[in-house]
N, C-alpha and C positions, 0 to 999 in steps of 0.2 A: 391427473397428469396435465400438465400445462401443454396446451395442441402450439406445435413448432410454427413459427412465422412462416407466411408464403410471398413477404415481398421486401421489397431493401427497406423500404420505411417502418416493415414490422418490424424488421431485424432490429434494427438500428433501433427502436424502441425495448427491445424485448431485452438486447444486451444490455443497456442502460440499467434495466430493471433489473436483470442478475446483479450486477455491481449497488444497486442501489440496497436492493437484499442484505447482500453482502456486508455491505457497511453498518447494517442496523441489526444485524441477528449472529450472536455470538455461535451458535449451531450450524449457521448455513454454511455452504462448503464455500463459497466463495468470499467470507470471511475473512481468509487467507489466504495468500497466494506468493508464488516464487518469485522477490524482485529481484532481476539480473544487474550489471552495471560494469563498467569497464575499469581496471585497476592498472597499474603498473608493472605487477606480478603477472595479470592474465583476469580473465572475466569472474567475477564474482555473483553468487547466487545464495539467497538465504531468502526464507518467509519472513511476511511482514504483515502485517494486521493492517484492512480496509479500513480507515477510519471514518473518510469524506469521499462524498462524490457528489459531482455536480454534473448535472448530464449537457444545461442549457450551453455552459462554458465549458464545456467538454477536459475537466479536470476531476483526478482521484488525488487522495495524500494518505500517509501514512506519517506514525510518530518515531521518533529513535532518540538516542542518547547522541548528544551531539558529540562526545568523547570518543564515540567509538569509529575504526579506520575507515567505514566507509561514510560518512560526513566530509572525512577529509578526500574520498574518492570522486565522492558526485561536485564538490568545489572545482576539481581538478576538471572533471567530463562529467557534464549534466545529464547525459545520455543513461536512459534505462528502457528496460524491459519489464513487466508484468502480467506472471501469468497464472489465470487460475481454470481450475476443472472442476466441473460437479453436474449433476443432474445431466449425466450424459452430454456437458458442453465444456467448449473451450473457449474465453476469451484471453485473446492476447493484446495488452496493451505495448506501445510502446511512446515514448516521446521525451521530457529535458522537465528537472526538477528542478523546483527552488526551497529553498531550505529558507527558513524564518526562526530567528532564534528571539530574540527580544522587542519584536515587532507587537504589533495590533492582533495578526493573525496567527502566532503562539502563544498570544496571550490567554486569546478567544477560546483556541483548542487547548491549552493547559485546565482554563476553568470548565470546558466544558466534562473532561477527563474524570471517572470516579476515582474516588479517595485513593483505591486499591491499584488501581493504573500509577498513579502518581512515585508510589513506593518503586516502580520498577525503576525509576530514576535516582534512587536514593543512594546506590550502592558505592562505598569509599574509591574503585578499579573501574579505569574505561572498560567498557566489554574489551575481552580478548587478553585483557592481558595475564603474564604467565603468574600462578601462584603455586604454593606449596599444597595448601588444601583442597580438596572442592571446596565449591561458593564461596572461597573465601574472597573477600570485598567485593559483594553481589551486592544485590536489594534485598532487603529483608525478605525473610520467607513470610509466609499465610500467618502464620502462628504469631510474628512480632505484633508486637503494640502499635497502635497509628502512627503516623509522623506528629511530632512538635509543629509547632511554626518554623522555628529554627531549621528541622528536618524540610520540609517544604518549600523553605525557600532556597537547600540545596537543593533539592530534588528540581526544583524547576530550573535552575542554573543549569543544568545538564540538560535539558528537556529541547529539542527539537522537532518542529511542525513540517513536512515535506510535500510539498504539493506540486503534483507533476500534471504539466499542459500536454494533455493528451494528441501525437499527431498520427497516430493511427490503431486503428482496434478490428481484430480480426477474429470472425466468429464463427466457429467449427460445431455442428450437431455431429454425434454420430450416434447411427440407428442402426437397427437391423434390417428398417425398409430401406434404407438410402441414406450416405452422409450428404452431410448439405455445409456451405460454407461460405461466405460475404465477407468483404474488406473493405473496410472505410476509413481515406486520408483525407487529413484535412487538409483545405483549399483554399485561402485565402480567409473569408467571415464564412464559409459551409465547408462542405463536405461533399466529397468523389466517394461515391459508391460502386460496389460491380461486385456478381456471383464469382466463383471460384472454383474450380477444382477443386473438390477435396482432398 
């Protein structure tokens, strides 16, 4: 069992390291987390797969189909929240996303994505929209054949890179000896630290 930070600098290191986890281990709970975001309907919340995280420039990103309505949400309000839980911890991100569609750095994240990730961008229907079947004009399922070239370089016409500048992350233990809790906004080129209430 990982012994819980005892100071704002551990913290702030210790959370990093969850998200860092997170990003690179398709098992660890923080893998995945709940991205919120503002709509014109009302607030929007769905999982979203860790993809990046950079602790130094204190940014995470996630990937999505640029087709689908929230692309067109976060254009509108860059404003998001993300939150994930595991290992008896809470971090909650929040801060303003940029979306990269045919830039350097969707390019970089397209190539670096396996074969298998790619297919999810394949499918003929923005997410959400309505059909007669299930999955009909999804991604291929497991069982389909690879993409073509042809297939891939649809796939990547829909494919968007999301990378959110982090301006505040808040980090919840809770124990049975004592919850513990730290919040760190950013300030300028650092960071305001200070314990919490849990």
């Amino acid at each position: 069992m990982t012994p819980m930070p005892d100071s704002l600098d551990a913290t702030w290191t210790h959370a990093w390291a969850r998200l860092l986890a997170g990003a690179r281990g398709r098992g660890d709970p923080f893998h995945q987390g709940v991205l919120a975001n503002a709509a014109g309907e009302g607030p929007q919340a769905r999982y979203a797969v860790l993809r990046a995280v950079d602790p130094g420039g204190g940014t995470v990103a996630f990937h999505t189909d640029r087709r689908s309505p929230k692309c067109a949400q976060l254009l509108a309000d860059p404003r998001v929240a993300w939150c994930f839980f595991g290992h008896g911890e809470q971090v909650r991100l929040a801060g303003t996303v940029q979306l990269h569609l045919d830039d350097a750095e969707a390019d970089a994240a397209w190539a670096a994505s396996r074969r298998s990730a790619r297919q999810n961008y394949a499918g003929r229907n923005a997410p959400g929209s309505a059909v007669h079947e299930p999955g009909e004009g999804g991604p291929p399922g497991l069982g389909a054949p690879p993409l073509d070239d042809a297939g891939l370089a649809l796939a990547r016409a829909h494919f968007a890179f999301a990378r959110i500048t982090v301006a505040s992350l808040d980090w919840l233990s809770l124990s049975a000896t004592g919850h513990v809790r730290a919040r760190f906004e950013r300030a300028g080129d650092g960071w305001h630290s200070t314990w919490l209430t849990p």
